[in-house]
Structure formats: structure tokens, C-alpha cells
N, CA, C and O atoms as a Tinker XYZ file with bonds, in Angstrom:
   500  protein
     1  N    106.531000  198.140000  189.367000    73     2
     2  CA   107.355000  197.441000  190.352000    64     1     3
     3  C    108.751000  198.029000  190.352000    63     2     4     5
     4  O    109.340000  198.321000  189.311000    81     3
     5  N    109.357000  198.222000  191.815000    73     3     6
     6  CA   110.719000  198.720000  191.668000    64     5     7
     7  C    111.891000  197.530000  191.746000    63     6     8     9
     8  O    112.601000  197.408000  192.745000    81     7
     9  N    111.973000  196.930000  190.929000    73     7    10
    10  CA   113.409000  195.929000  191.283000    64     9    11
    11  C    114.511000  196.138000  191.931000    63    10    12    13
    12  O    115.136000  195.271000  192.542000    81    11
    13  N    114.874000  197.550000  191.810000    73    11    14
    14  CA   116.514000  197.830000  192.535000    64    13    15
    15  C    116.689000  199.459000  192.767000    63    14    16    17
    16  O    116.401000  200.236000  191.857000    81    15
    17  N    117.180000  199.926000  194.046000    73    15    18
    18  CA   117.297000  201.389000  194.282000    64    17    19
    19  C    118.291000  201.331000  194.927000    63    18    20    21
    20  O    118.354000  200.674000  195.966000    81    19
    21  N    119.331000  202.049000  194.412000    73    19    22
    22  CA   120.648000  202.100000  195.106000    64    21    23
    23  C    121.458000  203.880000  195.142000    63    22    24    25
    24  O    121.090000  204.643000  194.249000    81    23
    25  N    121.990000  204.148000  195.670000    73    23    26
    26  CA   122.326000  205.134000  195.520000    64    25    27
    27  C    124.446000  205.506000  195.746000    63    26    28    29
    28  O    125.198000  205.457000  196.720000    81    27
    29  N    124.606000  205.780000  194.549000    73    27    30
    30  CA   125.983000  206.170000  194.521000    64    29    31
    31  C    127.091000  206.743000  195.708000    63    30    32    33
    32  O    127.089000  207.939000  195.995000    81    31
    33  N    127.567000  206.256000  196.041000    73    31    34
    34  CA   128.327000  206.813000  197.072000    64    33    35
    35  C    130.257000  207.378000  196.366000    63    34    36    37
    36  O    130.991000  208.173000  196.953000    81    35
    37  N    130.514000  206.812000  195.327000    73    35    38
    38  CA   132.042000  206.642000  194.873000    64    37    39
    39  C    131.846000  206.519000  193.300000    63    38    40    41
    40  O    130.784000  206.003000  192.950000    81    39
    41  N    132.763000  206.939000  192.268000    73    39    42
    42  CA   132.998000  206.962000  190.663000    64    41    43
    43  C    134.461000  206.564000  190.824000    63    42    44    45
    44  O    135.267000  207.350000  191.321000    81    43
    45  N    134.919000  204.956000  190.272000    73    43    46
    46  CA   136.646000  204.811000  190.259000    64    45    47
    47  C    137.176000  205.738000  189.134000    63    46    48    49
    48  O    136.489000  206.398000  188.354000    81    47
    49  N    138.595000  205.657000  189.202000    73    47    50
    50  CA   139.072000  206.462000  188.290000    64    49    51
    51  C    138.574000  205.908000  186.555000    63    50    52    53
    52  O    138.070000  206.616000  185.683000    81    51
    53  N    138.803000  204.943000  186.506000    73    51    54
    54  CA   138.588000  203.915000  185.513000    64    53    55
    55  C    137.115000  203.562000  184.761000    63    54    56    57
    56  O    136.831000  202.873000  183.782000    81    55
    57  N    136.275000  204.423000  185.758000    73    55    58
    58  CA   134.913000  204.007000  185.018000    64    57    59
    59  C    134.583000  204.938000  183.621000    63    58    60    61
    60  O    133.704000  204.632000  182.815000    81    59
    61  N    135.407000  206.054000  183.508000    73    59    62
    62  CA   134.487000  207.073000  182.676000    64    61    63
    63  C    135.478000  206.217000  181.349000    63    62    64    65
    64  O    134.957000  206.256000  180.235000    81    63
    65  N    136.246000  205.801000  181.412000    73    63    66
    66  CA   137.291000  205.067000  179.838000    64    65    67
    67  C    136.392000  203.826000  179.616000    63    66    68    69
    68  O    136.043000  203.529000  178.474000    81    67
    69  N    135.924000  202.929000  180.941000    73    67    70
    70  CA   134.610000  201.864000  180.190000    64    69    71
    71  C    133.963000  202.016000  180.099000    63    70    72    73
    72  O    133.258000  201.342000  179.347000    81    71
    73  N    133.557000  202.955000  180.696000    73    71    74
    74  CA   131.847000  203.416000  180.371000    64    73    75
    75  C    132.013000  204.135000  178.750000    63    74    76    77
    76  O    130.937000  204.521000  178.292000    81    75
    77  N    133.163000  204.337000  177.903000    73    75    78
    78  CA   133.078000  205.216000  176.898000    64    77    79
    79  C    133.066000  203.862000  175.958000    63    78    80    81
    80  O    132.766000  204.015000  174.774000    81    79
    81  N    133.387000  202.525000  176.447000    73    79    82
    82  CA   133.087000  201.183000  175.632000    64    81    83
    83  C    131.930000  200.923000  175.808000    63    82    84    85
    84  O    131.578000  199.900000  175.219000    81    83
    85  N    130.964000  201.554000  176.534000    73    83    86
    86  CA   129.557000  201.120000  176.655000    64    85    87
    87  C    129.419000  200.062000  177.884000    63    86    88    89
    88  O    128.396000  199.379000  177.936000    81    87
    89  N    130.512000  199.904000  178.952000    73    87    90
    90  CA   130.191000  199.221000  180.297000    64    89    91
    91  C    130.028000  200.087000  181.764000    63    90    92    93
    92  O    130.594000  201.121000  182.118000    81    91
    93  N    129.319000  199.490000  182.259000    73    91    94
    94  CA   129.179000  200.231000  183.560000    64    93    95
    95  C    129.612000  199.062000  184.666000    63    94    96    97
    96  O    128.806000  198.132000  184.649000    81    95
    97  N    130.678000  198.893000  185.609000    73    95    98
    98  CA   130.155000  197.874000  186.575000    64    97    99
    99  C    129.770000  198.628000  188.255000    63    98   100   101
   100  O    130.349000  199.426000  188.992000    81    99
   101  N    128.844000  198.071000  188.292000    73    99   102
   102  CA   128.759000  198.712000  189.976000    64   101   103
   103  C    128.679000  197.415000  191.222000    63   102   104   105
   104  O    128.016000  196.379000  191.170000    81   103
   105  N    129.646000  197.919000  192.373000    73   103   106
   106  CA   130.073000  197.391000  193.273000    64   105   107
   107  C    129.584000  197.975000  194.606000    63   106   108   109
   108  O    129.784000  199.117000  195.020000    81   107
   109  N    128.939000  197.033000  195.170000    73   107   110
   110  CA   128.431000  197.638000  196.744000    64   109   111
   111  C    129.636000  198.125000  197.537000    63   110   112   113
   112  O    130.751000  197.624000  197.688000    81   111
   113  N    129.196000  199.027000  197.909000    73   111   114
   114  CA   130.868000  199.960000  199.460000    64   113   115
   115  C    131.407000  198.457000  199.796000    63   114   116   117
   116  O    131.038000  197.293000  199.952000    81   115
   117  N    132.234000  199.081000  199.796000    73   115   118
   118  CA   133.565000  198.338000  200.557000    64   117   119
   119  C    134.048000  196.818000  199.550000    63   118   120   121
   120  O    134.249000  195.690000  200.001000    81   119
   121  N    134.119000  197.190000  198.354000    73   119   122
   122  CA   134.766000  196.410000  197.346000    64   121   123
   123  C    136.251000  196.491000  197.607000    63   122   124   125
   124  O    136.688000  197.594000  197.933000    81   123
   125  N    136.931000  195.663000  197.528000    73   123   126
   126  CA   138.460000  196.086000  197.881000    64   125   127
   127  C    138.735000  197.054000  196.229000    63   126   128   129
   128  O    138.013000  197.094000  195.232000    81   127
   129  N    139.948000  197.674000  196.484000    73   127   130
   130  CA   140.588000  199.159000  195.961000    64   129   131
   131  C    140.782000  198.414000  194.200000    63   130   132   133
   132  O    140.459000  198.967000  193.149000    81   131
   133  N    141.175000  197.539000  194.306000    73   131   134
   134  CA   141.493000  196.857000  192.619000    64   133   135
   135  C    140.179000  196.640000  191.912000    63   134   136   137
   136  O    140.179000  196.825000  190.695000    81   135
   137  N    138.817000  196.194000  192.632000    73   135   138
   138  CA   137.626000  196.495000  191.808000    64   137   139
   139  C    137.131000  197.917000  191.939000    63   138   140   141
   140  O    136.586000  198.446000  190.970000    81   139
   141  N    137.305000  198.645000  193.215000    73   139   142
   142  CA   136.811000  199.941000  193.596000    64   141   143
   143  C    137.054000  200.833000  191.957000    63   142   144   145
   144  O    136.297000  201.516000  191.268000    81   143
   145  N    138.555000  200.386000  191.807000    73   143   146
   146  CA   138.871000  202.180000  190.349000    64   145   147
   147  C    137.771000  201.426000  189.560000    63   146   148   149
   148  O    136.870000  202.141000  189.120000    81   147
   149  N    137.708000  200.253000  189.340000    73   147   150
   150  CA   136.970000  200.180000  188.135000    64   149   151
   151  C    135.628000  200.409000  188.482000    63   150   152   153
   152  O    135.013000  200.103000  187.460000    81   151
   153  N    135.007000  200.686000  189.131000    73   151   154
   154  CA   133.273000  200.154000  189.484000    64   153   155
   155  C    132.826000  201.988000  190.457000    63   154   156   157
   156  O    133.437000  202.885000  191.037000    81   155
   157  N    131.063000  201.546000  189.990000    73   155   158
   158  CA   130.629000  202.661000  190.312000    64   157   159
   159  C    130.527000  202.033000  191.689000    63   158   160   161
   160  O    130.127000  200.869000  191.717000    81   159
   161  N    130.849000  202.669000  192.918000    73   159   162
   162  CA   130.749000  202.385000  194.394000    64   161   163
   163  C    129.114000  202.798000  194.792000    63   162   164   165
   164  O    128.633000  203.891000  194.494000    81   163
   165  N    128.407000  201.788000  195.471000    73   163   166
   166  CA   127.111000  202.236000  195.720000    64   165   167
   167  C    126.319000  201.441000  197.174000    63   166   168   169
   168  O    126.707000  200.357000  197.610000    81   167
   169  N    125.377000  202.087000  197.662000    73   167   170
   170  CA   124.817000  201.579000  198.910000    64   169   171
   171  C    123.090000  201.021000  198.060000    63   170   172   173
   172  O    122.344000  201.391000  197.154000    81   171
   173  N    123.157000  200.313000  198.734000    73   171   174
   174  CA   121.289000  199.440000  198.215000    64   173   175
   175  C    120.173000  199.919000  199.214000    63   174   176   177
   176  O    120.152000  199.884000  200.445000    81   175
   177  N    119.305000  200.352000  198.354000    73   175   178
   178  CA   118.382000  200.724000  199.742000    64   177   179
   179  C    117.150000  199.734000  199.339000    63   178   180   181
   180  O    116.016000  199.837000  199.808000    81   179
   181  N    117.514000  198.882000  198.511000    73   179   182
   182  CA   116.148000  198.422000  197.881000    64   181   183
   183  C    116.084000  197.913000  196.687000    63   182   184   185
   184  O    116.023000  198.546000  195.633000    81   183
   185  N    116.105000  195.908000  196.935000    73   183   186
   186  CA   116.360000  195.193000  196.069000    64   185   187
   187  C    115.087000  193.699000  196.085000    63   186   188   189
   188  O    114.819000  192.953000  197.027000    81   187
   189  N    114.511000  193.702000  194.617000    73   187   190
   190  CA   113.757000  192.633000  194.810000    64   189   191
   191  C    114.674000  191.101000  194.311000    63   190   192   193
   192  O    115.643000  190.874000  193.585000    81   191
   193  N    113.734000  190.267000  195.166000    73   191   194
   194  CA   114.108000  189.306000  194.016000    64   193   195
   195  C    113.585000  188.690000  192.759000    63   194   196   197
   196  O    114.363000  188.007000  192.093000    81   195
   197  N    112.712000  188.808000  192.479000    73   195   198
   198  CA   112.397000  189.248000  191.135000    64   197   199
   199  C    113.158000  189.466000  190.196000    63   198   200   201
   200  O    113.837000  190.441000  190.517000    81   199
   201  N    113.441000  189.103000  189.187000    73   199   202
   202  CA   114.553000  189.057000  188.310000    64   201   203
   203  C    113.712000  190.164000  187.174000    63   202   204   205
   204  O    112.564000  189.987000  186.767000    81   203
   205  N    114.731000  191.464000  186.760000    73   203   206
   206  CA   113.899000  192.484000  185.934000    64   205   207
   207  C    113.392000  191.599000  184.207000    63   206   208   209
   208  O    114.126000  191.330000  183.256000    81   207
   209  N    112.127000  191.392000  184.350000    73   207   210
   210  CA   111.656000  191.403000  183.221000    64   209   211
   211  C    112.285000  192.390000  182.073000    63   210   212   213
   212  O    112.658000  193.523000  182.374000    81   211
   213  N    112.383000  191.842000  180.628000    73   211   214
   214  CA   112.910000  192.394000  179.531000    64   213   215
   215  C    111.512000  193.477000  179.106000    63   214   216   217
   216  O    110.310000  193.212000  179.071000    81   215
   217  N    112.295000  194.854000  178.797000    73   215   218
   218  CA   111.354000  196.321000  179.455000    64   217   219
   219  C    111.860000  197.287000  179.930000    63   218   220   221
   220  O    111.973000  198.481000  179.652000    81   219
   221  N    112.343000  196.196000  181.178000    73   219   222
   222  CA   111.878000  197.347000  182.454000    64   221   223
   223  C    113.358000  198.037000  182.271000    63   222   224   225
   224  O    114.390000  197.619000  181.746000    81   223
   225  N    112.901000  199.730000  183.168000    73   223   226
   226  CA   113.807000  200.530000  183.105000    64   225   227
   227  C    115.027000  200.793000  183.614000    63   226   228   229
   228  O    114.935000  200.956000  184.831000    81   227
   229  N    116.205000  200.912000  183.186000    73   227   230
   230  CA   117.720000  201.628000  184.561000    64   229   231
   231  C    117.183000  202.550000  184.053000    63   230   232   233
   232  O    116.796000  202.853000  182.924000    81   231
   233  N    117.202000  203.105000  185.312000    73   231   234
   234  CA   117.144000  204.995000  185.587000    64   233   235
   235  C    118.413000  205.164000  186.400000    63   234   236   237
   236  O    118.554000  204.622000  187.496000    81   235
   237  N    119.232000  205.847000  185.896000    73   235   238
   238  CA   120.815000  206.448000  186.455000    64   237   239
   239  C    120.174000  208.186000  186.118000    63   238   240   241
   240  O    119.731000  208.822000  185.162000    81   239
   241  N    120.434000  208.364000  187.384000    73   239   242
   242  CA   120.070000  209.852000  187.743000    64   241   243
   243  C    118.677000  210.232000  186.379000    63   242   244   245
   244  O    117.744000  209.431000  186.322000    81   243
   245  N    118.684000  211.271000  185.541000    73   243   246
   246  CA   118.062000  211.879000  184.381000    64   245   247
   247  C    118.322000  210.583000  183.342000    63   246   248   249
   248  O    117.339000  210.342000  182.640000    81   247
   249  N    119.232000  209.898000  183.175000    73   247   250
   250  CA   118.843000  208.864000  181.916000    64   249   251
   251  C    118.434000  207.746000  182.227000    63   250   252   253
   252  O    118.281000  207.246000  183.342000    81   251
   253  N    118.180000  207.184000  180.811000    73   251   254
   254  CA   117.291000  205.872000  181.201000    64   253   255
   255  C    117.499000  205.065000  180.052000    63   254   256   257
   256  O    117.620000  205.588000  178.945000    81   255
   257  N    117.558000  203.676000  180.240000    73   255   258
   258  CA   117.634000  202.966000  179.170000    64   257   259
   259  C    117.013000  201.575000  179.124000    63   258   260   261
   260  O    116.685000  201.489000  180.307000    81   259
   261  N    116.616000  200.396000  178.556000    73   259   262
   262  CA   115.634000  199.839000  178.742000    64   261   263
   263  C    116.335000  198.536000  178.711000    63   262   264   265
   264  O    117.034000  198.139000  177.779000    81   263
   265  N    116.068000  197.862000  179.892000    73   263   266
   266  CA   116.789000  195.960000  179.748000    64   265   267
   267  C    116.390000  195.219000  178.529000    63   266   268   269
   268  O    115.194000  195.197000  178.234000    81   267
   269  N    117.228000  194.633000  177.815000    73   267   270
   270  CA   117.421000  194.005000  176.708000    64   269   271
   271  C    117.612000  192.668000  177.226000    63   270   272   273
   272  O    116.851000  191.859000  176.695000    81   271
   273  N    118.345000  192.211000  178.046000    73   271   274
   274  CA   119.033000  190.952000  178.437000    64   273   275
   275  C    119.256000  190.759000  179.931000    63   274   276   277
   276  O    119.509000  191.857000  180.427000    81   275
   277  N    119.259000  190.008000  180.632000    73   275   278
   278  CA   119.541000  189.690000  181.767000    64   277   279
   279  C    120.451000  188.351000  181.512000    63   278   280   281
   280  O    120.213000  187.440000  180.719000    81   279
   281  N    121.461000  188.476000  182.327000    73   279   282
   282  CA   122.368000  187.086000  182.243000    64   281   283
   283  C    122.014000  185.846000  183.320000    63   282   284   285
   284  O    121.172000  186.290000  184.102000    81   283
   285  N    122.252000  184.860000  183.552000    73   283   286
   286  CA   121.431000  183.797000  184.402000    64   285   287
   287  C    122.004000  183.640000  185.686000    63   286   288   289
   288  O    121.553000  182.780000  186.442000    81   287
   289  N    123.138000  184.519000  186.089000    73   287   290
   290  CA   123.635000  184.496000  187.266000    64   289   291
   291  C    123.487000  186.120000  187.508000    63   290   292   293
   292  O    123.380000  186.389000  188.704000    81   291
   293  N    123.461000  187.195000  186.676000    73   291   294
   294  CA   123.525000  188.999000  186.768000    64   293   295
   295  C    122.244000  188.968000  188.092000    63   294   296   297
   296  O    122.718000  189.406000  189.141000    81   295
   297  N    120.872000  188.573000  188.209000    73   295   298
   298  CA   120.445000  189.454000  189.212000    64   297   299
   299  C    121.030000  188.526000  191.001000    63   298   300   301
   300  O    120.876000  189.024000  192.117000    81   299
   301  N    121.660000  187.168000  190.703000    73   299   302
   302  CA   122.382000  186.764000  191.919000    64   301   303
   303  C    123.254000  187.617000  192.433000    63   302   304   305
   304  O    123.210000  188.004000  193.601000    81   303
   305  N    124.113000  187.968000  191.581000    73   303   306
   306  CA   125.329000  188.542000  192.052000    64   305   307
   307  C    124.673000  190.009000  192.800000    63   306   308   309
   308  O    124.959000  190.525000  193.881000    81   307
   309  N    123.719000  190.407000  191.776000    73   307   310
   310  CA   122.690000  192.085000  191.921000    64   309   311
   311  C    122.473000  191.997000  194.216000    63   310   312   313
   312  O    122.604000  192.770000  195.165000    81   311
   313  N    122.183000  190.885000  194.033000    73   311   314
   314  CA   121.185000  190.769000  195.840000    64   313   315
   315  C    121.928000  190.256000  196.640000    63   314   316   317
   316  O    121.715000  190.392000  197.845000    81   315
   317  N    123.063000  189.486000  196.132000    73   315   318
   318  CA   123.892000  188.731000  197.078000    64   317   319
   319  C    125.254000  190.107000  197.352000    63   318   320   321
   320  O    125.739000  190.396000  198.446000    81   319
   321  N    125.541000  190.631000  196.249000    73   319   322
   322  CA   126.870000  190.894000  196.663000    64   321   323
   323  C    126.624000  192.572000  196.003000    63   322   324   325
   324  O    127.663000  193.231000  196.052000    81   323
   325  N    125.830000  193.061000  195.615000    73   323   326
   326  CA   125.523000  194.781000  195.197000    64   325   327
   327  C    126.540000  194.361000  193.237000    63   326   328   329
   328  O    126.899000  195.307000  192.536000    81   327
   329  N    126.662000  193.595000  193.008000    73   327   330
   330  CA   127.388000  193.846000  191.391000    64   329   331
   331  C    127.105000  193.367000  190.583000    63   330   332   333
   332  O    126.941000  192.147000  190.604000    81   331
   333  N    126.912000  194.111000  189.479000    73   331   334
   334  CA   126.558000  193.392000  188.159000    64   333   335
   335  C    127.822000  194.663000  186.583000    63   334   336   337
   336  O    128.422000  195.716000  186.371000    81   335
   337  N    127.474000  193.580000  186.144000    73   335   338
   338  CA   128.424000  194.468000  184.447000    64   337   339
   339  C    126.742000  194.919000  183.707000    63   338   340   341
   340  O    125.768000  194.177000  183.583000    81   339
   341  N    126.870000  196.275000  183.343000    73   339   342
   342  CA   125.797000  196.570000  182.884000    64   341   343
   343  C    126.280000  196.815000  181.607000    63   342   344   345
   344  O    127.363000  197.400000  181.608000    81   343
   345  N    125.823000  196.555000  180.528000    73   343   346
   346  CA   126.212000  196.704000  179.294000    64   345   347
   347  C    125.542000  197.429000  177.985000    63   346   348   349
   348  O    125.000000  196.725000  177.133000    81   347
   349  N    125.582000  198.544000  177.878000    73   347   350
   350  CA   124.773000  199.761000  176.767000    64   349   351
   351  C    125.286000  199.305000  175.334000    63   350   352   353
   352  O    126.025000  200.088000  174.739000    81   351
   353  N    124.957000  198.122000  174.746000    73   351   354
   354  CA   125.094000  197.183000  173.953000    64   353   355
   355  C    123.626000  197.263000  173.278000    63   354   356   357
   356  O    123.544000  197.325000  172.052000    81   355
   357  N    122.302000  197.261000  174.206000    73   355   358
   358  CA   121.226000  196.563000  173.468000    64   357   359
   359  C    120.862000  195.400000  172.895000    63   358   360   361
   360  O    119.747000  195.130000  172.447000    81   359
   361  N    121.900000  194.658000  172.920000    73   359   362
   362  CA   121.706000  192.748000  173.003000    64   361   363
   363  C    120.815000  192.276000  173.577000    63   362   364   365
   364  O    120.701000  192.495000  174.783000    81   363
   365  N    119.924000  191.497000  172.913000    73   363   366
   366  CA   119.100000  190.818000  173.043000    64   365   367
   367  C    119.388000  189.219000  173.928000    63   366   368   369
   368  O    118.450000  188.442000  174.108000    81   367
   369  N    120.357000  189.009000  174.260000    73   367   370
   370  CA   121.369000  188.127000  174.767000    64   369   371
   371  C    122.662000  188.199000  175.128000    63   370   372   373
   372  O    123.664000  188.325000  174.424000    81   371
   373  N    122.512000  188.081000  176.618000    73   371   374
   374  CA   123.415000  188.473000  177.501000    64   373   375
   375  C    124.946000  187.395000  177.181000    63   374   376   377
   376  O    124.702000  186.189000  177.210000    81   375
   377  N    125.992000  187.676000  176.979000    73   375   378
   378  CA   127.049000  187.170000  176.305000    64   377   379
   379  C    128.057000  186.173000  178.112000    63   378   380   381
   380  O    128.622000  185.080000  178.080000    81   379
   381  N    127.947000  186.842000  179.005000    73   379   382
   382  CA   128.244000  186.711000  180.060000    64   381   383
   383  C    126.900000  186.549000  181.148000    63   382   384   385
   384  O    125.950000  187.310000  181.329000    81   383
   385  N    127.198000  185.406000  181.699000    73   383   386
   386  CA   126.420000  185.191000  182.745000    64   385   387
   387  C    126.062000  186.352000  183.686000    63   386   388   389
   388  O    124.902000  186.416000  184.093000    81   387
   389  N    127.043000  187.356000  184.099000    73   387   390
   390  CA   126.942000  187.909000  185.092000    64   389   391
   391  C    126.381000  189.696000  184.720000    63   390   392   393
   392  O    126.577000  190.635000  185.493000    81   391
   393  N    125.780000  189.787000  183.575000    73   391   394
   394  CA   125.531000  191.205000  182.853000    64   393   395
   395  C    124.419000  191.171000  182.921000    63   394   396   397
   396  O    123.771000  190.125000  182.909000    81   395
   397  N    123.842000  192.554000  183.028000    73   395   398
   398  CA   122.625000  193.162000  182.338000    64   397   399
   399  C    122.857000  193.842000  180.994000    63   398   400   401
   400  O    123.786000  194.650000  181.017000    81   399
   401  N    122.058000  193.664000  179.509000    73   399   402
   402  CA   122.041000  194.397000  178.425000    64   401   403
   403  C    121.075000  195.431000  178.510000    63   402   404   405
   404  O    119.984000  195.180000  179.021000    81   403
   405  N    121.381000  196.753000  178.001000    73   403   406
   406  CA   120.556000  197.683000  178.540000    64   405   407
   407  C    120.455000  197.967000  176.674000    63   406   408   409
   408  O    121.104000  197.411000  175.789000    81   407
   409  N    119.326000  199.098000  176.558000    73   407   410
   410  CA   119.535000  199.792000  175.192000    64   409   411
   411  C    120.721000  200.859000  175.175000    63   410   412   413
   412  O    121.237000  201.340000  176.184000    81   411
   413  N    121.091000  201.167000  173.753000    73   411   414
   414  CA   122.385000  202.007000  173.902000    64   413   415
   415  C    121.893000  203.844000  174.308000    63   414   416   417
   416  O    120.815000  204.378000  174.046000    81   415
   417  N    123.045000  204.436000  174.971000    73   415   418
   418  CA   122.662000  205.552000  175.235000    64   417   419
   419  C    124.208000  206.264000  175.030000    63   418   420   421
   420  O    125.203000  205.694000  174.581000    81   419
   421  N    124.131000  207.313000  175.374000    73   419   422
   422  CA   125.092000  208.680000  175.236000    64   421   423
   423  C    126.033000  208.177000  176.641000    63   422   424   425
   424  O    125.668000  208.542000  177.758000    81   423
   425  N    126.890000  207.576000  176.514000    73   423   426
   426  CA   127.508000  207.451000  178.067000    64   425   427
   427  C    128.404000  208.383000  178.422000    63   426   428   429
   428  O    129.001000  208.375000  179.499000    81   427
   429  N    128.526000  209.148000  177.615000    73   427   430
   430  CA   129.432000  210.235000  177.831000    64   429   431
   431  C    128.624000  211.485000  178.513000    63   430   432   433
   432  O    129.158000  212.206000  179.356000    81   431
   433  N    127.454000  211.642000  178.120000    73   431   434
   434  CA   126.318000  212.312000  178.845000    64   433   435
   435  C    126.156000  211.743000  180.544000    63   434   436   437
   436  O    126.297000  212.222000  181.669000    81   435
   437  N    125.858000  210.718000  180.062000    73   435   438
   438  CA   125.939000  209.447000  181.375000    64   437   439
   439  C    126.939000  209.489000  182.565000    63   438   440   441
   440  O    126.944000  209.446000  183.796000    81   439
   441  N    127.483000  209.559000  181.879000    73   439   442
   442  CA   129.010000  209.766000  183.092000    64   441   443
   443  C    128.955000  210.934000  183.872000    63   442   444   445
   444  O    129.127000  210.964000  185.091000    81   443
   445  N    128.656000  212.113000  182.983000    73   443   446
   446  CA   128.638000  213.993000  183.505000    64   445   447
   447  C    127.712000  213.455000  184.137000    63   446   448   449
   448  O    128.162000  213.589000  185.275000    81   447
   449  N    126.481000  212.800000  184.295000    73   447   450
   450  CA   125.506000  213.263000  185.242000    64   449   451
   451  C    125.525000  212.418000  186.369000    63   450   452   453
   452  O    124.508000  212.420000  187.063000    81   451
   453  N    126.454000  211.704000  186.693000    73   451   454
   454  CA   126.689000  210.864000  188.042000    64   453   455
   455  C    127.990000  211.154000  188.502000    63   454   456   457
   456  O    129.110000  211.230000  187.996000    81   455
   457  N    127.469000  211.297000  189.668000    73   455   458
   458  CA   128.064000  211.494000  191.251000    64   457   459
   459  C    127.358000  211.422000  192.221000    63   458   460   461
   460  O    126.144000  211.603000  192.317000    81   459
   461  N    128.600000  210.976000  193.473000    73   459   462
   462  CA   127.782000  211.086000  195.074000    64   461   463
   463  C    126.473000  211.285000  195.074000    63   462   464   465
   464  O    126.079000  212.347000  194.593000    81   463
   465  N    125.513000  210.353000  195.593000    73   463   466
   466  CA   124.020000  210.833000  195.784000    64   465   467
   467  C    123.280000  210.212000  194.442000    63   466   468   469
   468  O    122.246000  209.562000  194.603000    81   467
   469  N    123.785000  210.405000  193.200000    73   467   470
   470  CA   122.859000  209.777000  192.447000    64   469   471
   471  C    122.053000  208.851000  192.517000    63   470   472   473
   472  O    122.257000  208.153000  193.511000    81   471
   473  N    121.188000  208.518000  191.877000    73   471   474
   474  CA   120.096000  207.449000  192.457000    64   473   475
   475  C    119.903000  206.527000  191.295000    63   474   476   477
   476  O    119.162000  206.932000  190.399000    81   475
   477  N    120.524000  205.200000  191.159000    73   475   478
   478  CA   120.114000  204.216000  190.501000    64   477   479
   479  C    118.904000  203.301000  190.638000    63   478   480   481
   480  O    118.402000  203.127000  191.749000    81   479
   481  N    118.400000  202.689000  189.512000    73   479   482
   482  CA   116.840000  202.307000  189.492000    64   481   483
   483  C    116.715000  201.416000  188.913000    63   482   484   485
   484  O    116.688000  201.869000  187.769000    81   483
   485  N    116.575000  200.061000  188.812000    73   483   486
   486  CA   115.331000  199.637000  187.744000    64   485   487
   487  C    113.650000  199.230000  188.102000    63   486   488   489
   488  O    113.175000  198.911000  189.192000    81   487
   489  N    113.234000  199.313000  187.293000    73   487   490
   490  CA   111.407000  199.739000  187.577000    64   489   491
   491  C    111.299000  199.191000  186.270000    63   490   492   493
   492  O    111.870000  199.492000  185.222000    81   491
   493  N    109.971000  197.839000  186.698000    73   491   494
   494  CA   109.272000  197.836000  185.960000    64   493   495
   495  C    108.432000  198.066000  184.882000    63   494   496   497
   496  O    107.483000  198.821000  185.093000    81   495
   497  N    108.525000  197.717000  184.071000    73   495   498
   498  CA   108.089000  197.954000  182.398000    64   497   499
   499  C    106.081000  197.876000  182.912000    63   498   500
   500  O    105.216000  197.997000  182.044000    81   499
């Protein structure tokens, strides 16, 4: 099952310093400019509602890391408004309502391999 396909359009200035704390946030186009630096800018081509079972995969371009946690408001915000705080933590429990916990990965790798066009994912376990 594909839960979410979105594809990158914008990187704020500000994402590659949180993303090096292990956060990602992404914001559908046309976020005003004060969330824009912080957030990966992105268009949705394809969102369930279905809330991602603990498993299933983010695929950001070549990496991948596996949902740990879902927060009880994170896939609302995901369908209503394109945003969620993704968090490369690996927590088993989402600390904030509005996060996904992913397993930990190289975000510094992570970062080099996104830009314009990239293709975000989560898919079913």
C-alpha cells in the first residue's frame, strides 16, 4: 500500500542544521516564508487516509527508514494541510502529537540527496 507520494519542489535554508538534529519538517507549496526556511517545500500527488501502520517505509529519494511512531494528530495535519515533523529518533512513541518517528539514518547523507524533484514516500510494510 502507498500511504503518501509527494514530490519536493523547495529545501529552506534552515533544514540541513535540523535535519543534522535528526528533524525533517515538510510543508505543502505555499507555506508562508517564516515556516518555508525551515521546512522541506513539497507538492502531494498522493495521499491515503489510512494512517501508516508501524513498518511501513519513508522513502526520501535512495534512503529509507522505517516508522517507529505515528503521533495522534501527525497523519491529520499529513492530508489536511501537506505537514508533519518527521523525526530520525526511532522512538517507539511519538513525544508530540503532530510527528512521525522514523528509524535513525545518516541525515547528512540525507540532505546531499534531496532536491527539486525528489520523490517522497511512505509504503506499506
Amino acid at each position: 500500500m502507498n500511504y503518501y507520494r509527494t514530490v519536493i519542489s523547495s529545501i529552506g535554508e534552515e533544514v540541513q542544521s535540523l535535519l543534522e538534529g535528526g528533524v525533517l519538517i515538510l510543508y505543502a507549496d505555499g507555506a508562508p516564508p517564516e515556516l518555508a526556511e525551515v521546512s522541506v517545500l513539497h507538492r502531494v500527488q498522493e495521499a491515503s487516509r489510512d494512517v501508516p501502520r508501524i513498518g511501513s517505509v519513508l522513502r526520501i529519494g535512495e534512503d529509507s527508514a522505517v516508522v517507529t511512531a505515528v503521533g495522534s494528530s501527525a497523519w491529520n495535519k499529513v492530508s489536511e494541510l501537506g505537514h508533519v515533523v518527521i523525526n530520525f529518533n526511532g522512538s517507539q512513541t511519538a513525544e508530540r502529537p503532530g510527528e512521525i518517528c522514523v528509524s535513525e539514518i545518516d541525515c547528512g547523507r540525507l540532505f546531499d540527496c534531496m532536491k527539486s524533484g525528489t520523490v517522497i514516500e511512505i509504503l506499506g510494510a
